[in-house]
C-alpha positions as CSV (number, residue, x, y, z in Angstrom):
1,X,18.9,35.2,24.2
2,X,21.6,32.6,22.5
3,X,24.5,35.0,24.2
4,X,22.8,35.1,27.6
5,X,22.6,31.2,27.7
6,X,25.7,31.2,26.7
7,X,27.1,33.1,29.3
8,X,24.8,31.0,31.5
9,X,26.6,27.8,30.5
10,X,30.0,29.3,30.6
11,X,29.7,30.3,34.2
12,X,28.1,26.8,35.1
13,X,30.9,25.3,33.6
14,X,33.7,27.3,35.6
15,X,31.3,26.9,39.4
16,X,31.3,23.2,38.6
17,X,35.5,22.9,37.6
18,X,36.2,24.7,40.4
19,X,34.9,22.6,42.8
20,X,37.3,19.7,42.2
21,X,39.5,21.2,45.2
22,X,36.3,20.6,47.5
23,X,36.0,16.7,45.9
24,X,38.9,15.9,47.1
25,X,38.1,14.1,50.0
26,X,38.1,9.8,50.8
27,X,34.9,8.6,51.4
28,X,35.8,5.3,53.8
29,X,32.1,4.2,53.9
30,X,30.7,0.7,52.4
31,X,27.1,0.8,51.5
32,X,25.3,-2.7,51.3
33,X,23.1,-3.9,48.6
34,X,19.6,-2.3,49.5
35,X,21.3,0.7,49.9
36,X,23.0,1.0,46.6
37,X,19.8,0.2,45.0
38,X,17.6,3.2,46.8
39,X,20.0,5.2,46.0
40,X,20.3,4.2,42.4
41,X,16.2,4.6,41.9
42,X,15.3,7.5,44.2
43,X,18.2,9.9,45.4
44,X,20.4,10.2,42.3
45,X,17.1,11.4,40.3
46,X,16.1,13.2,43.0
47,X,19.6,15.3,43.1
48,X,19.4,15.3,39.7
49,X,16.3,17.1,39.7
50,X,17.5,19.4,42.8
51,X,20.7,20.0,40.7
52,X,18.6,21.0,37.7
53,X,16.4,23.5,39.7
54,X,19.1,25.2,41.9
55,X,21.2,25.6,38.9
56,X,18.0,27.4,37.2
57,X,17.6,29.5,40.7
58,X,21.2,30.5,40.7
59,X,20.9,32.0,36.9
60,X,17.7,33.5,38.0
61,X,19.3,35.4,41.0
62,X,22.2,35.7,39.7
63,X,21.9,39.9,39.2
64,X,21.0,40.3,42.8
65,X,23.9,37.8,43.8
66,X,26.0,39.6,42.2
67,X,24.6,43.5,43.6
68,X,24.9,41.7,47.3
69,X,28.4,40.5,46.3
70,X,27.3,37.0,47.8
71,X,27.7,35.2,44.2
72,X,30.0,32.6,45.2
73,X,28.2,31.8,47.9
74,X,25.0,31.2,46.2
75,X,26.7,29.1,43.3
76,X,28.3,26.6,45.6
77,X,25.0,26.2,47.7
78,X,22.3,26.3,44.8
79,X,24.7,24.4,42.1
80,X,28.0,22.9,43.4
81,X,27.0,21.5,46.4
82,X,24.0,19.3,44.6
83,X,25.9,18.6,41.6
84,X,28.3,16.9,44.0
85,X,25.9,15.0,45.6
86,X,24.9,13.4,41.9
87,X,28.0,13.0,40.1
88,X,31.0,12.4,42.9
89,X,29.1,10.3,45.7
90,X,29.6,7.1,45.5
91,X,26.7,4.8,45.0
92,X,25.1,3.9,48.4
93,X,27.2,6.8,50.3
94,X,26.3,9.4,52.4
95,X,29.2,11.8,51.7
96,X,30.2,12.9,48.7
97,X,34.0,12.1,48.0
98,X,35.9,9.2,45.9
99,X,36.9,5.7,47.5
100,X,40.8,4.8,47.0
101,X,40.2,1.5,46.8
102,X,37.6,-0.7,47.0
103,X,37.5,-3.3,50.2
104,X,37.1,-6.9,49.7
C-alpha cells in the first residue's frame, strides 16, 4: 500500500510539473473588489475540493486509462486542468494564467 501511494504521488507530481508549458499564458484581466473576495471564500475551496476529487478519480482509473491508452488525457482533465484553476489563476480572474505586471 505505502509503494502504491508512492507511485501515486510520484506520477501527481510529474502531471502537475508538466503543465507549466500550458501556464504560460498572460492573463490581461482586472477583477474588482467583490470579485476578489467571492473568489477568495467560495471558488478557490471549491477547486480545491474539485482538485482533490479528480486527482482521487484519476488514481482510481488510472489502470483502465492506461489499457485505453487515453492516460494523458485523463490526467490533464481530472488533475491538471483543476489544479490550475487553484493555484495559477489569479485572484478574481476568470482564466488561469499569471499577470506581468500589475495596472495602476
Amino acid at each position: 500500500m505505502r509503494k502504491q501511494f508512492k507511485m501515486s504521488l510520484a506520477l501527481l507530481v510529474l502531471l502537475l510539473g508538466s503543465a507549466n508549458s500550458v501556464i504560460a499564458a498572460q492573463v490581461e484581466e482586472i477583477p474588482g473588489a467583490g470579485a476578489m473576495a467571492l473568489d477568495l471564500v467560495v471558488a478557490r475551496p471549491v477547486g480545491l475540493v474539485v482538485f482533490g476529487l479528480g486527482s482521487v478519480t484519476y488514481l482510481a482509473t488510472l489502470p483502465f486509462s492506461l489499457l485505453g491508452g487515453n492516460a494523458g488525457d485523463a490526467g490533464k482533465a481530472l488533475v491538471v486542468k483543476p489544479a490550475q484553476s487553484v493555484f495559477v489563476r489569479c485572484l478574481g480572474c476568470r482564466t488561469p494564467g499569471r499577470k506581468v505586471k500589475v495596472a495602476q
